[in-house]
N, C-alpha and C positions, 0 to 999 in steps of 0.2 A: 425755343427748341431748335436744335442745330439740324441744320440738312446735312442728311449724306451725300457723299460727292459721289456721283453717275461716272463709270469707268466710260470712257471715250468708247463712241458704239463702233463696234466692226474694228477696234485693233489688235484685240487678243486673237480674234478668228483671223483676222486678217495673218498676221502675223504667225501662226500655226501654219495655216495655207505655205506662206513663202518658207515657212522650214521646210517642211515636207518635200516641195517641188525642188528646191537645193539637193535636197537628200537622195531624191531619185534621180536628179539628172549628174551626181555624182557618182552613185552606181553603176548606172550604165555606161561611164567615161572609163570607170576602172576596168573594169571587165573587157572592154575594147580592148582596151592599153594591154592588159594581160595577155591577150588572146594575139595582139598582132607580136608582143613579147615574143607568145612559144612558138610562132610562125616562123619567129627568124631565128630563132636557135633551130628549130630542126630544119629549116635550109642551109643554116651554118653547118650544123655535122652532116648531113648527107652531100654537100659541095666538099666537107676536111675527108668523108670517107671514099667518094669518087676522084677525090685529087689522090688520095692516097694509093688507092687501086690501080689508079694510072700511071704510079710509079716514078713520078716528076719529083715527090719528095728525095726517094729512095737515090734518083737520079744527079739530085741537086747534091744532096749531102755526099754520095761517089764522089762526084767533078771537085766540090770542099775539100774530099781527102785527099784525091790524086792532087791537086794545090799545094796543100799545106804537105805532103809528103814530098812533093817537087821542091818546097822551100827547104825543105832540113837537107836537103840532096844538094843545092848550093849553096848550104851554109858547111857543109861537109860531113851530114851525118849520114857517112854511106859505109858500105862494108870494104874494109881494107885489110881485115885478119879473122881469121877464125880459126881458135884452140880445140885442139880435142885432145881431153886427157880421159885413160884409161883404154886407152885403144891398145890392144896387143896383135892378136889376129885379123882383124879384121881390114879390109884397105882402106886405108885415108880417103882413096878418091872416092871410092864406096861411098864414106860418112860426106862428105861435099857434096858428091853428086845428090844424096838424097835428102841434104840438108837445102836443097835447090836454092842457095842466096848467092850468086858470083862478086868476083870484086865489081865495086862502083854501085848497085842495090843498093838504094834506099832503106837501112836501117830497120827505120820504124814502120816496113813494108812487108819485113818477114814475121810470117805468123810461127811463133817459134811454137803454138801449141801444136801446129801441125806437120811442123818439122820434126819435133818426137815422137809425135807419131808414125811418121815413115821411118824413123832411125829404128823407133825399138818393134820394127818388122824386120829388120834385119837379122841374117838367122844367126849372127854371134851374141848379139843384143840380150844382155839380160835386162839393165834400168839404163835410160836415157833421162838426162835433163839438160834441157838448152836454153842460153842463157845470151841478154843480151849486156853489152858494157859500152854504154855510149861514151866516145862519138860514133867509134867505128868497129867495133870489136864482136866476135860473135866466140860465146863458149859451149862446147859442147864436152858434157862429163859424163862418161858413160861407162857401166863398167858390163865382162861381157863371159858367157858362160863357162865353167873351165874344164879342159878335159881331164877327165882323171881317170877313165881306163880303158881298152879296147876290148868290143866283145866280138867275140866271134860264135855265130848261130849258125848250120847249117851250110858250114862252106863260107860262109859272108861275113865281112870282117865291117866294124864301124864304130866310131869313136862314141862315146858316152860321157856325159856332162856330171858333174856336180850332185843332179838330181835324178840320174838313170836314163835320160833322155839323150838319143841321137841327136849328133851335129852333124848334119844330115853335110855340110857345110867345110869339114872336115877330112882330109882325107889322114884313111889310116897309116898312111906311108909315111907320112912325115909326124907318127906319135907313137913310135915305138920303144923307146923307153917308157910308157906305159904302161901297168898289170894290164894283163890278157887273163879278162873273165870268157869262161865255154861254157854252152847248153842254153837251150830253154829254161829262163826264169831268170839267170843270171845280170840279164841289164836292172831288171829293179831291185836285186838284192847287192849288186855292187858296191853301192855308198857303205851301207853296213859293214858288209865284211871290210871293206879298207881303212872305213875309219877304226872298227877292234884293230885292226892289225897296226894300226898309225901307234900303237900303245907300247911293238915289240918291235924296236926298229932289230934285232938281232934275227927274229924271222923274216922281217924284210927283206933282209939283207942277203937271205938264200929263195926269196920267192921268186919265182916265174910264171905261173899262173895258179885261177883255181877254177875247178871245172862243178859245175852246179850238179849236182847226180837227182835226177826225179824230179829236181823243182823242190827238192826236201831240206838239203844239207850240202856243204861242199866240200870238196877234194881239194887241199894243196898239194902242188907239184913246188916240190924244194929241187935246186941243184942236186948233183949228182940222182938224179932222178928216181930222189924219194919223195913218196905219198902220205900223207897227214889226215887221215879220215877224221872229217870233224862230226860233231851229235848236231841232230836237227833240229835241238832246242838251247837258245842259251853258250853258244861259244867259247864265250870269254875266256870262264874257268879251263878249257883245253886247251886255248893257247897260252894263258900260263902258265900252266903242266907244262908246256912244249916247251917253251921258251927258258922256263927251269932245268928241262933236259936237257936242251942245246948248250947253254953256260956254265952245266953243275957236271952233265956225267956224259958232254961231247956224243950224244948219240949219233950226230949226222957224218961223223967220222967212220961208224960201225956199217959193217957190211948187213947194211937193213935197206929192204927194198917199200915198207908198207910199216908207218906208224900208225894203230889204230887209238882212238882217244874218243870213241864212241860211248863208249861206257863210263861212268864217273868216277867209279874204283876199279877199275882194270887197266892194264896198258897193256896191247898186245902188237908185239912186234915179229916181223914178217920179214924173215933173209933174203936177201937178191937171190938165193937160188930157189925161192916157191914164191917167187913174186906172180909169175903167171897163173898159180892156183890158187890164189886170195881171192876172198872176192870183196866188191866194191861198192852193194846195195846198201 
């Protein structure tokens, strides 16, 4: 009968033993290792966040720019011209001064976002956009608000733009071939009435002003200093009844002091000799 072979005594225990002790003193090496890990990551970012605070980066990378901007400066990338197109009124030296780049300026030094923004403070400035064209070239294209009538409120005369707004900027002296809107309410209803009237250059063509009455409706003043009562709703169709009148049956020829066009089917006209008893509500 065959013997069974006896397993070697105390090697399997033994041998469990040295796993185990492996396995625990491998645990606690990791865990070290880990721990002095996240020690030095967060002395790493709280040394990146007090260098940062201290402003050494901020300082570093300045000193870098002012550098590399010194270098395009002797390579020749400096201001030697600067275009301005659309300028009409406004002064050239104006747009310079406030584009703040002079000759010799490093180029790539002007913040041109903030050069637009002082240009279109300027009070002719409608849109500004500035532009650079290396090596040396600065563009500036701007276009700028337009007068298109003088009002006069109260005694006080002042130019009026495009959009009913004062150019504050503008002196009315020098825009007098401009229509002359009067009254209260007439700077914001100006654009309106000029653009209807842009339709009849043959009324235009005897206009001199038109006086707002109420804030309702407005009075043209034609040459030979006939009146044009217009309705407070809806114009148009009265100025080409008017305009029809002026080309078809010469009324502004006729001793008529007050054409009234207030009513849709009436015309009521008023002789220079009872002009002063019309009335104008």
């Amino acid at each position: 009968m065959s013997r069974k072979k006896r397993p070697l005594r105390g090697s399997i225990s033994q041998n469990n033993i040295s796993t185990r002790r492996r396995g625990s003193e491998d645990g606690i090496g990791f865990l070290t290792r880990l721990g002095i890990l996240m020690s030095a990551l967060l002395l790493l970012v709280l040394a990146t966040i007090a260098c940062w605070y201290s402003g050494w980066p901020q300082r570093q990378a300045h000193n870098l720019q002012d550098s590399l901007i010194s270098l395009t400066k002797d390579a020749d990338f400096a201001v030697k011209n600067t275009v301005i197109e659309g300028q009409k009124h406004l002064d050239p030296a104006v747009i310079t001064d406030a584009l703040g780049a002079k000759q010799g300026t490093p180029i790539l030094s002007v913040d041109i976002n903030e050069a637009a923004e002082k240009l279109g403070a300027l009070p002719w400035v409608s849109t500004v956009v500035v532009e650079r064209q290396l090596p040396s070239t600065l563009i500036v294209t701007l276009t700028e608000h337009v007068p298109t009538a003088r009002w006069q409120n109260d005694g006080h005369f002042s130019v009026l733009d495009e959009q009913g707004s004062i150019l504050r900027a503008a002196n009315p002296e020098n825009f007098l071939s401009l229509p002359l809107v009067v009254g209260k309410g007439a700077d914001h209803e100006a654009t309106a009435l000029l653009n209807a009237l842009a339709a009849y250059p043959d009324i235009l063509r005897k206009f001199t002003s038109a006086v707002r009455v109420s804030d309702r409706r407005w009075d043209l003043h034609l040459t030979q200093d006939i009146i044009v009562r217009l309705p407070e709703e809806d114009m148009k169709p009265s100025l080409r009844r008017l305009s029809v009148l002026i080309a078809e049956e010469q009324i502004l020829n006729r001793p008529i002091a007050v054409i009234d066009l207030r009513i849709p089917d009436r015309l009521i006209l008023v002789p220079t000799s009872s002009k002063n008893g019309a009335s104008s509500s």
